[in-house]
Every structure is written in structure tokens, then in C-alpha cells.
C-alpha positions in Angstrom: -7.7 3.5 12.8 -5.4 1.2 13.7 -7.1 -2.0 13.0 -7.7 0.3 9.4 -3.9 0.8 8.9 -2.9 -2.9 8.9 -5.8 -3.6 6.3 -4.2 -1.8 4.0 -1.4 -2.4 5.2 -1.5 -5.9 4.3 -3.2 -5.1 1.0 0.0 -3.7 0.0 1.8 -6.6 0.8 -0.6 -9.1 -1.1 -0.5 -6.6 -3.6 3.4 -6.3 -3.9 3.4 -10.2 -4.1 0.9 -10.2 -7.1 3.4 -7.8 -8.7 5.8 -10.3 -8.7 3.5 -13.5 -9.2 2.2 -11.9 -12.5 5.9 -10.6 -13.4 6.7 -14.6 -12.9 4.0 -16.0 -14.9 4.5 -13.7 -17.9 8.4 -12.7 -18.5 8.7 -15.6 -20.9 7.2 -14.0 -23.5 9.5 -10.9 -23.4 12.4 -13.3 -23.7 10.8 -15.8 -26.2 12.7 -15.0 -29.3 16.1 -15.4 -27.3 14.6 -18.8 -26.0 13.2 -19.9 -29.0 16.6 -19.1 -30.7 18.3 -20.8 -28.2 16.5 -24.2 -28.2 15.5 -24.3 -31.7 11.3 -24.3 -30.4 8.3 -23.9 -32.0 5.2 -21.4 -31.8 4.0 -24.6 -30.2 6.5 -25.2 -28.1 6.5 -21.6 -27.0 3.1 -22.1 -25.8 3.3 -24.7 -24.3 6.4 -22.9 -21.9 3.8 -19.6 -21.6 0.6 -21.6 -20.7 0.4 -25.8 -20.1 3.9 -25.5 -18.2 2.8 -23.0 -15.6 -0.9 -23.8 -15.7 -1.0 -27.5 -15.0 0.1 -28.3 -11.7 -1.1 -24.6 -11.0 -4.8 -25.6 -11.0 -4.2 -29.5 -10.6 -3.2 -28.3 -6.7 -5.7 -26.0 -6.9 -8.7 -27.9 -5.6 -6.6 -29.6 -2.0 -5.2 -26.4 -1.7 -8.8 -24.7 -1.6 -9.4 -26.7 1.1 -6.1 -26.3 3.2 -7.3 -22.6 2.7 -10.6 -22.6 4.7 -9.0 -24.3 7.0 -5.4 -23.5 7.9 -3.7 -20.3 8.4 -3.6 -18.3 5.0 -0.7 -16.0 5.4 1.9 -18.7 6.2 0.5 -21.0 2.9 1.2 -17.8 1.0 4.7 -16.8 2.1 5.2 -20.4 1.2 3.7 -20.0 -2.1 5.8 -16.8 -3.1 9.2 -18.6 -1.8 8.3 -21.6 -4.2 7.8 -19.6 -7.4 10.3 -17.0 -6.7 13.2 -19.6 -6.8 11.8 -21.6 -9.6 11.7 -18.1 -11.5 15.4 -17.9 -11.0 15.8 -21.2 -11.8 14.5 -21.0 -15.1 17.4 -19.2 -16.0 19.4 -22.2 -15.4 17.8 -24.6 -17.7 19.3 -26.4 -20.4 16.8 -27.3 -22.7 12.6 -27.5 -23.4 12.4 -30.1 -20.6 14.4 -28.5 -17.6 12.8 -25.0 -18.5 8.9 -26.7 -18.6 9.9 -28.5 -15.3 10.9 -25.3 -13.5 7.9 -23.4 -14.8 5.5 -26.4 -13.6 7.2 -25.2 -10.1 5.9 -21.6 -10.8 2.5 -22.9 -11.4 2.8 -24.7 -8.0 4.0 -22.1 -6.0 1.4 -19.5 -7.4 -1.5 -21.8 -6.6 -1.7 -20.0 -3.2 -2.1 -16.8 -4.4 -5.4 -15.9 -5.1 -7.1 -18.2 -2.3 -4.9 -17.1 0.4 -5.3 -13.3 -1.0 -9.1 -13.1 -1.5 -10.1 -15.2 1.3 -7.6 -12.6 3.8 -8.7 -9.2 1.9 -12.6 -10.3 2.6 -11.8 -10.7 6.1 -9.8 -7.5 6.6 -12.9 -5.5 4.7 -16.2 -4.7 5.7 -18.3 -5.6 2.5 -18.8 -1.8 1.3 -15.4 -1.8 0.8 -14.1 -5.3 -0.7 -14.7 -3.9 -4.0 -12.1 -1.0 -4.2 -10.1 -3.3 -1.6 -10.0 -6.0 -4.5 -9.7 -3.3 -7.4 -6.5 -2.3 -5.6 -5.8 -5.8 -5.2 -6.0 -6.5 -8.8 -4.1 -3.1 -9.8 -0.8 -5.3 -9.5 -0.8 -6.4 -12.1 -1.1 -3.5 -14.0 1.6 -2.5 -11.8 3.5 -5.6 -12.9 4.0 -4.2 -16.2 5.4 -1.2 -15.1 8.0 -3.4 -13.0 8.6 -5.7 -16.1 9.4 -2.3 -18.3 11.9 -1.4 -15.4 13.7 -4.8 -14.5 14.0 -6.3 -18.1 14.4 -3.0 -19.8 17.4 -1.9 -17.5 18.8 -5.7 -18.2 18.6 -6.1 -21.8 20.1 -2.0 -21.7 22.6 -3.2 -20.2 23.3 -6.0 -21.4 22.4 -4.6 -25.0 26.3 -5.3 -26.4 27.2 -7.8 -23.6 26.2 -11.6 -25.0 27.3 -13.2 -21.9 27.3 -11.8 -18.1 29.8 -13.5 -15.2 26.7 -13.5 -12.2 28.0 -14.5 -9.0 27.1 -17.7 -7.4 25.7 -18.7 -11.2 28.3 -18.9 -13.5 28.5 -16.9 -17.3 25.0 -16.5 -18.3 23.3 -14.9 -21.3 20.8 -12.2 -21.2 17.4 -14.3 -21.1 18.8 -16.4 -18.2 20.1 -12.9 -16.2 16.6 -11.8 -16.9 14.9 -15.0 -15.0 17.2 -14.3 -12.2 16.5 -10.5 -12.0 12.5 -10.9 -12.0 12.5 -14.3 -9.7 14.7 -13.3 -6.6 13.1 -10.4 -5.3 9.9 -11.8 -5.0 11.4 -13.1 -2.0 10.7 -9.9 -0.5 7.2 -9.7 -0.1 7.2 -13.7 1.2 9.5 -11.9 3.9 6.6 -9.5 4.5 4.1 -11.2 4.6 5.0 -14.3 7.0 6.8 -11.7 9.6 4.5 -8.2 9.3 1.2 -9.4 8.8 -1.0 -11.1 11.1 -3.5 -14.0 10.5 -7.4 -11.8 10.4 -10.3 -13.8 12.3 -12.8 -15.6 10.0 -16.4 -13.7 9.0 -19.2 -14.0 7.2 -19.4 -17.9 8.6 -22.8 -19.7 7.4 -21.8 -23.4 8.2 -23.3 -25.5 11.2 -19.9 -25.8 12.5 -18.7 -22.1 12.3 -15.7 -22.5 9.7 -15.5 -26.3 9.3 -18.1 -26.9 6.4 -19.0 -30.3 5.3 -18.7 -31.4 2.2 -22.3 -31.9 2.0 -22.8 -28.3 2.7 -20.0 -27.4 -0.1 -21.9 -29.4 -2.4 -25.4 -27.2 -2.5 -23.1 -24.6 -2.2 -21.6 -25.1 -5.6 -24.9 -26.3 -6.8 -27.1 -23.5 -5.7 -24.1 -21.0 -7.7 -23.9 -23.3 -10.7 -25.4 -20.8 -13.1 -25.4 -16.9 -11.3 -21.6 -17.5 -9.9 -20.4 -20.4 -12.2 -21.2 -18.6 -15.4 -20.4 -15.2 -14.5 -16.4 -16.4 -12.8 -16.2 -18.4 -16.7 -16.8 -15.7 -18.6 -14.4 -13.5 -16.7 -11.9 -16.9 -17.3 -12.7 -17.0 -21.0 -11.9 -13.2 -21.3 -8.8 -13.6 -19.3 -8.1 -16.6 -22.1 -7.4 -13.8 -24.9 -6.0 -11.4 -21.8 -3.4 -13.7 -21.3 -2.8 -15.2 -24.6 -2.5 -11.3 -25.8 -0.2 -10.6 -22.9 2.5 -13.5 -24.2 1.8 -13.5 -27.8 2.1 -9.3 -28.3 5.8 -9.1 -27.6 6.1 -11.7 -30.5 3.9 -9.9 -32.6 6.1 -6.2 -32.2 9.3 -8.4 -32.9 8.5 -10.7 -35.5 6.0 -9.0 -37.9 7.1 -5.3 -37.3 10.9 -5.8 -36.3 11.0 -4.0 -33.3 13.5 -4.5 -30.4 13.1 -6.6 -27.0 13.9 -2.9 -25.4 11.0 -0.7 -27.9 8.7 -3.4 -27.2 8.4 -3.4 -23.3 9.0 0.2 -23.3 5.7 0.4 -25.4 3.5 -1.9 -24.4 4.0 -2.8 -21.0 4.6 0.7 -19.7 2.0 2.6 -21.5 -0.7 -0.8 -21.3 0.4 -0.8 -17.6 -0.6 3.3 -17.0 -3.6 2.2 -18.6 -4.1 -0.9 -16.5 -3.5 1.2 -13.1 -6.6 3.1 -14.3 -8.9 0.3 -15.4 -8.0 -1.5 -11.9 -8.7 1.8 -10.2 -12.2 2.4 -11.8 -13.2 -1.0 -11.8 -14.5 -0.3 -8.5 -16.2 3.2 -9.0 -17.9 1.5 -12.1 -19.2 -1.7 -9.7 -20.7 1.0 -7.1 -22.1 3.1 -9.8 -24.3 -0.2 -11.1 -25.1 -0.5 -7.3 -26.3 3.2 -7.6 -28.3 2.1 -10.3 -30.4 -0.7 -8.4 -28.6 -3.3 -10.0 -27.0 -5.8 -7.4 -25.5 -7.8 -9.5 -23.1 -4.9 -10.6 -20.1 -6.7 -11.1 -21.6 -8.9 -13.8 -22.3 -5.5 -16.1 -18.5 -4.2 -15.0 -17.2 -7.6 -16.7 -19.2 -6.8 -19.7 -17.9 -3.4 -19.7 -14.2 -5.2 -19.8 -15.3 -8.0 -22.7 -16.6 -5.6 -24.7 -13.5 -3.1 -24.6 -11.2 -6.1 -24.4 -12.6 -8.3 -27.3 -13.1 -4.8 -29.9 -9.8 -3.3 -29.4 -8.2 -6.8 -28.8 -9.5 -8.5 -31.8 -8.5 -5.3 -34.0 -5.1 -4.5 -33.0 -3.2 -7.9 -34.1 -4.7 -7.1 -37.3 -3.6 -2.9 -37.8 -1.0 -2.7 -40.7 1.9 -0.4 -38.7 3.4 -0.9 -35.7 2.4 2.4 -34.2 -1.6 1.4 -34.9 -0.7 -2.0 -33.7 0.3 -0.4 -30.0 -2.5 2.1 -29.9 -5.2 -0.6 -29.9 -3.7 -2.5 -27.8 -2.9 -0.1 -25.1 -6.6 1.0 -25.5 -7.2 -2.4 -24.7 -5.7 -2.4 -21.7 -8.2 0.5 -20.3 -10.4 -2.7 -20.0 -8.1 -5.7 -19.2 -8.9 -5.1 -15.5 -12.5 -5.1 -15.0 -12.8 -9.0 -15.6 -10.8 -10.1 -12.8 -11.3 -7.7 -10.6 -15.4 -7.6 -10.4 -14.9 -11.8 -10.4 -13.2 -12.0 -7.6 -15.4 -9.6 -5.8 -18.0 -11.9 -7.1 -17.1 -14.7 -5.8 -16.2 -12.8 -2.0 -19.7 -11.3 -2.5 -21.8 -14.3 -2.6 -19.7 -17.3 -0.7 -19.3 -18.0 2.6 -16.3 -18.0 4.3 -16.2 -21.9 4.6 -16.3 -22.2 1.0 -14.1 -19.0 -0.1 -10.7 -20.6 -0.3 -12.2 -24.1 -2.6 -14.5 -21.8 -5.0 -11.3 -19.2 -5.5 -9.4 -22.6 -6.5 -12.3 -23.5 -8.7 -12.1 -20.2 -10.5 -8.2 -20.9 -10.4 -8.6 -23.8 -12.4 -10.7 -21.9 -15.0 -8.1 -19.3 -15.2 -5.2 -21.8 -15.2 -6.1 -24.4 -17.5 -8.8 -22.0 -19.7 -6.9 -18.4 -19.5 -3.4 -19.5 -19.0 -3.1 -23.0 -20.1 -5.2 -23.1 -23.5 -4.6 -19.1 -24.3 -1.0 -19.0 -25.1 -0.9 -22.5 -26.2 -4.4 -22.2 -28.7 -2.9 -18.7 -30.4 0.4 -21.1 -31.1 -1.3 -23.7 -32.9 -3.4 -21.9 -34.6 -0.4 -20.3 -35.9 1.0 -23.0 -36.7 -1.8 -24.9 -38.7 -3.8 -22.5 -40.0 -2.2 -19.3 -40.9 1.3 -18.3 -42.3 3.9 -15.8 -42.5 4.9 -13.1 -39.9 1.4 -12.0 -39.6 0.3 -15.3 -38.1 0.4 -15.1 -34.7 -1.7 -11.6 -34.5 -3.7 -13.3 -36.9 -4.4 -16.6 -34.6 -4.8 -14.1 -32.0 -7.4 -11.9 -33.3 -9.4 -15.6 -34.2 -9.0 -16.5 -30.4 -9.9 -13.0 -29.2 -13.1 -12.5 -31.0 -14.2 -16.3 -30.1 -13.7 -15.8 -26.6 -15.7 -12.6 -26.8 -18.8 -13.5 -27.5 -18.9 -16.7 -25.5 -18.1 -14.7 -22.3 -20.9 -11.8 -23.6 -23.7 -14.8 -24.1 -22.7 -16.3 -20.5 -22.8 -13.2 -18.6 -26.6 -12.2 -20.4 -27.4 -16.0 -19.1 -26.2 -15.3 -15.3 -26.8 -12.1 -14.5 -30.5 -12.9 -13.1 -29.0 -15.6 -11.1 -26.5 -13.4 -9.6 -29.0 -11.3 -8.8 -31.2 -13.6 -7.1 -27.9 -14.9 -5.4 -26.5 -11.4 -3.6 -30.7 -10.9 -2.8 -31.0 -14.0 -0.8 -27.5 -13.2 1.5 -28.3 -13.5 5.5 -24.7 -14.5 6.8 -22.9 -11.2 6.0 -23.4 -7.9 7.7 -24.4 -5.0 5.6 -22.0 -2.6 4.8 
């Protein structure tokens, strides 16, 4: 029971860190107008803050990191990882112009590099396999949680601050609203670095298939990857490709409320990212029971249908709702969407757990970080932009270029998924170096 409790335990934490790590990546584009006012940007240039900035050094660490990861202790890279993005959070709101604020969000990028190798490579060590997929659910429920927590923090600021243009902060100076938001989402995700590093204790390595138990070659890494080039590698890209649109959606809607329907900062978060984030909690949730229900079935490679379940839902209502003609149709679709927004990344990172050994866990999460952080988050928010900039016109643009980008990224990751899911199959079949159940 014990050895139970601290499992969990430390779930929480990892989760509580995603919480912030998602708030991090994604409270520019509750702020964009007010930056884009205040530095005279572009749709372009506002992409380039919400995606390439935090995306590139994000997955061009990715790959060393991987490797530090299978080898090195995982908690301590992580509470490093949270410090790092945490301050360069709240330094974003002391920038002075495009290039200081792109600097500071490269250092987000770095910081949150060691999140999802650290987290799945600890959660499938603290789970028996039977339970890794509500354990990594859970996992993934932070970020619908993360909404909630962005409704809270930046809605209590900008209410606030709502006839206050400029704040005295302590230690900072006079700041306007955007920067005091920065500060009040980056500091406290020094909290769960605090957590982490001094509650929860380094798990022993299982599921170990190299020679030498936990120090593969790269020889053995190498069939590794080729051997999951089509049942693993195909499945983890179309998860990335729907998290493209996920993320894209998650940057570009605020703009969309604001610009083409004239709501406030305050309506918009209150809408979308509370309701969308009660909807979230349940898609996280029954991510899981939908992944053992496919098992049920006799189909072991369950979580390849539960991210088809999510690009379907994702791509219908998510191609549609940019599109609707009020505001009130607008939201509904969208936080219909976000029944599904879940499934995707929480049945691909079980997917990856599922079918990699230990020794390679920490390098092939990096390898799906780099799909999500130069495919999801570095081309999403950035392709919607130009698109909006070159093709389309007026305030209907951007949910315009989104819907284009939504629908595309659809039915690539449906046609992938068809392709892999006998591979993946064949893949979770063949297993002999993890325990059942």
C-alpha cells in the first residue's frame, strides 16, 4: 500500500508540473493582442512567438537529452527542467521587443524538454503495465487541468487589472497587464520543481531487454527504431500531426473570439478554457476506459483505435467551428472538440511505454518530442499565421487558415494510423521483456 501511495503520489507531482509546463507553453496566445499591440507584430510574427520560439531548441535538445534520460537519474533532470522554464516564463514579461521575448521563450522550450521523457520513462516504472494506461490518462489530464488554471490565474489578473494599465510589482518595476500575466503563470511552477527533487524518490528501472541491463548500445537502439519504424513510428506521427491542429487551435482560438467576434481577453478564457478544460478532464479520464475497452475487444493494439477516436472528433468539430457564423456556435464546437483533444496524446504515450524497452524509453519519448515540437508546436501556430497572411483576408482569416490546417492534418493522421495499426499489433504480440499485468 505503501509502495502504491508514492506512485500516485508522484503522479500528482508530475502531473502538477505538466499543469504548469502546458500553462507556459500556451499563455501567449491569451495575451497576443496586447503583445501584438505592443510590438507592432504580425500574424506571422505571432507564430513564430507561439510555436518556432518554444519549439526549436525544445526538440533540437531533445534527442542528447533522450539519452541522459536512460541513463541518469530522471527526477533530478526534471526539477531542473521545471526551474528553467518557470523563470524564463517570468521572464518573458520583461522583454522589450520581438527578439528578447523569442529568446526567453527558446528558454521555455529548453527547460520543457525534460518533461515528457523524465515523466513517461518514471510513470512506467512506478506502474505495473495493466495500469500505465489510466496512470498516463491521469498523467495527460493536466493539461486539461491547465486550462482550468489558465481561466483562474489570467482571469483574476486581467479582473483586476481590468481599469489598471500599469501595476508597481515588487522586485520588477511598473509593468502592464501582459507582462504581470508572464509573471503570475511562470513563478509558481517552481513549486512542483520543489516537489519533485525533495518528495519523490528516483523508481528502479524495469522492463530491461538490453545485454547490458539498462546500458543499451547504439546498435541495439538502432533495430530498435527500425523494427518500430512503421507500427510505433506511424502511429506516435499521427498522434503529432493531430496535436499540430490541437495546438495551433489552442493559440489561434483566443484570437479568433477577439478579433472576428469582439469578445474580451476576460469572456474568452472564461469560455473556452474553462468549459474546453471540464471537457478535457473527461476526454483525459476516459481515454483510458476506452484503450481497455479495445483490449476487451481482442484488439491489442487498442490505443491506435482510441487515437482514431480523438482525430476523428478533433478534425469534425475542429475543422467546423472556426468556420460557425456567431460566437456562441463558434464556442460550442469547439468545446465539443475538446471531448477529444485528449485521446491523441494520451494513448501515444502509452504506446510508446507499451512497446519500448526501458533502455530506449527516454530517446524514443524525445523522438516523439521532436514530432510534437517542431510538427505540433513549431509548424501549428506558425502554418495557421501564414496562411492567414497569404491566402485569406479579413477578420475571418485566421479561423479560416485554421479550419484548412485542421482538416489537412486530419486525414493524414486517419491514413497513417489505418497503415500502422497491423504493425502495432504484431509489435505488442511479440513482447517477452515485460511482465504481464
Amino acid at each position: 500500500m505503501h509502495r502504491q501511495f508514492r506512485s500516485w503520489y508522484a503522479l500528482f507531482v508530475l502531473a502538477f508540473g505538466y499543469i504548469f509546463a502546458f500553462l507556459d507553453r500556451s499563455v501567449v496566445g491569451l495575451i497576443a493582442p496586447d503583445i501584438t499591440a505592443e510590438f507592432g507584430l504580425s500574424d506571422t510574427q505571432m507564430g513564430l512567438l507561439q510555436g518556432l520560439a518554444f519549439a526549436l531548441l525544445y526538440t533540437l535538445v531533445g534527442l542528447p537529452l533522450g539519452w541522459v534520460v536512460d541513463r541518469f537519474n530522471r527526477k533530478w533532470i526534471l526539477a531542473a527542467g521545471m526551474t528553467i522554464w518557470s523563470g524564463m516564463t517570468a521572464l518573458c514579461g520583461t522583454a522589450t521587443g520581438f527578439a528578447q521575448l523569442f529568446m526567453y521563450r527558446l528558454g521555455v522550450g529548453v527547460g520543457e524538454a525534460a518533461l515528457n521523457p523524465c515523466s513517461s520513462s518514471l510513470i512506467a516504472d512506478m506502474f505495473k503495465p495493466k495500469d500505465r494506461p489510466r496512470a498516463f490518462a491521469l498523467y495527460t489530464m493536466a493539461t486539461a487541468f491547465a486550462g482550468l488554471t489558465t481561466a483562474l490565474i489570467v482571469g483574476l489578473v486581467l479582473s483586476a487589472l481590468r481599469n489598471t494599465p500599469v501595476v508597481d510589482v515588487p522586485l520588477f518595476g511598473e509593468m502592464k497587464k501582459w507582462q504581470v500575466v508572464f509573471l503570475a503563470v511562470g513563478l509558481p511552477g517552481l513549486i512542483p520543481a520543489f516537489l519533485l527533487a525533495f518528495t519523490v524518490p528516483e523508481p528502479p528501472r524495469t522492463g530491461q531487454a538490453a545485454k547490458v541491463k539498462g546500458r543499451a548500445t547504439w546498435v541495439e537502439t538502432r533495430e530498435f527504431l527500425l523494427r518500430s519504424k512503421v507500427g510505433l513510428g506511424c502511429t506516435v506521427l499521427a498522434a503529432a500531426l493531430i496535436l499540430l491542429e490541437i495546438y495551433a487551435a489552442a493559440y489561434w482560438h483566443p484570437t479568433i473570439m477577439l478579433r472576428r467576434f469582439g469578445w474580451t481577453p476576460l469572456e474568452t478564457v472564461m469560455t473556452l478554457n474553462l468549459y474546453g478544460a471540464m471537457c478535457g478532464v473527461v476526454s483525459a479520464y476516459t481515454a483510458a476506459s476506452l484503450t481497455n475497452y479495445f483490449k476487451r475487444k481482442g484488439r491489442p493494439e487498442a490505443v491506435v483505435w482510441t487515437i482514431m477516436v480523438g482525430v476523428v472528433g478533433c478534425t469534425v468539430f475542429g475543422a467546423i467551428g472556426p468556420l460557425m457564423p456567431t460566437a456562441e456556435t463558434a464556442a460550442v464546437m469547439l468545446i465539443l472538440k475538446s471531448f477529444f483533444v485528449n485521446y491523441p496524446p494520451a494513448a501515444a504515450i502509452t504506446a510508446i511505454n507499451e512497446v519500448t524497452p526501458n533502455e530506449h524509453r527516454g530517446l524514443t519519448t524525445s523522438m516523439y518530442v521532436i514530432l510534437t515540437g517542431l510538427v505540433a508546436q513549431g509548424i501549428g501556430p506558425l502554418s495557421v499565421g501564414m496562411i492567414s497572411d497569404d491566402v485569406f483576408s479579413g477578420p475571418a482569416a485566421i479561423g479560416q487558415a485554421l479550419s484548412v490546417v485542421v482538416f489537412a492534418t486530419g486525414v493524414i493522421a486517419a491514413v497513417l494510423l489505418l497503415y500502422a495499426h497491423k504493425s502495432y499489433r504484431a509489435a505488442v504480440e511479440g513482447i517477452t521483456w515485460e511482465p504481464k499485468g
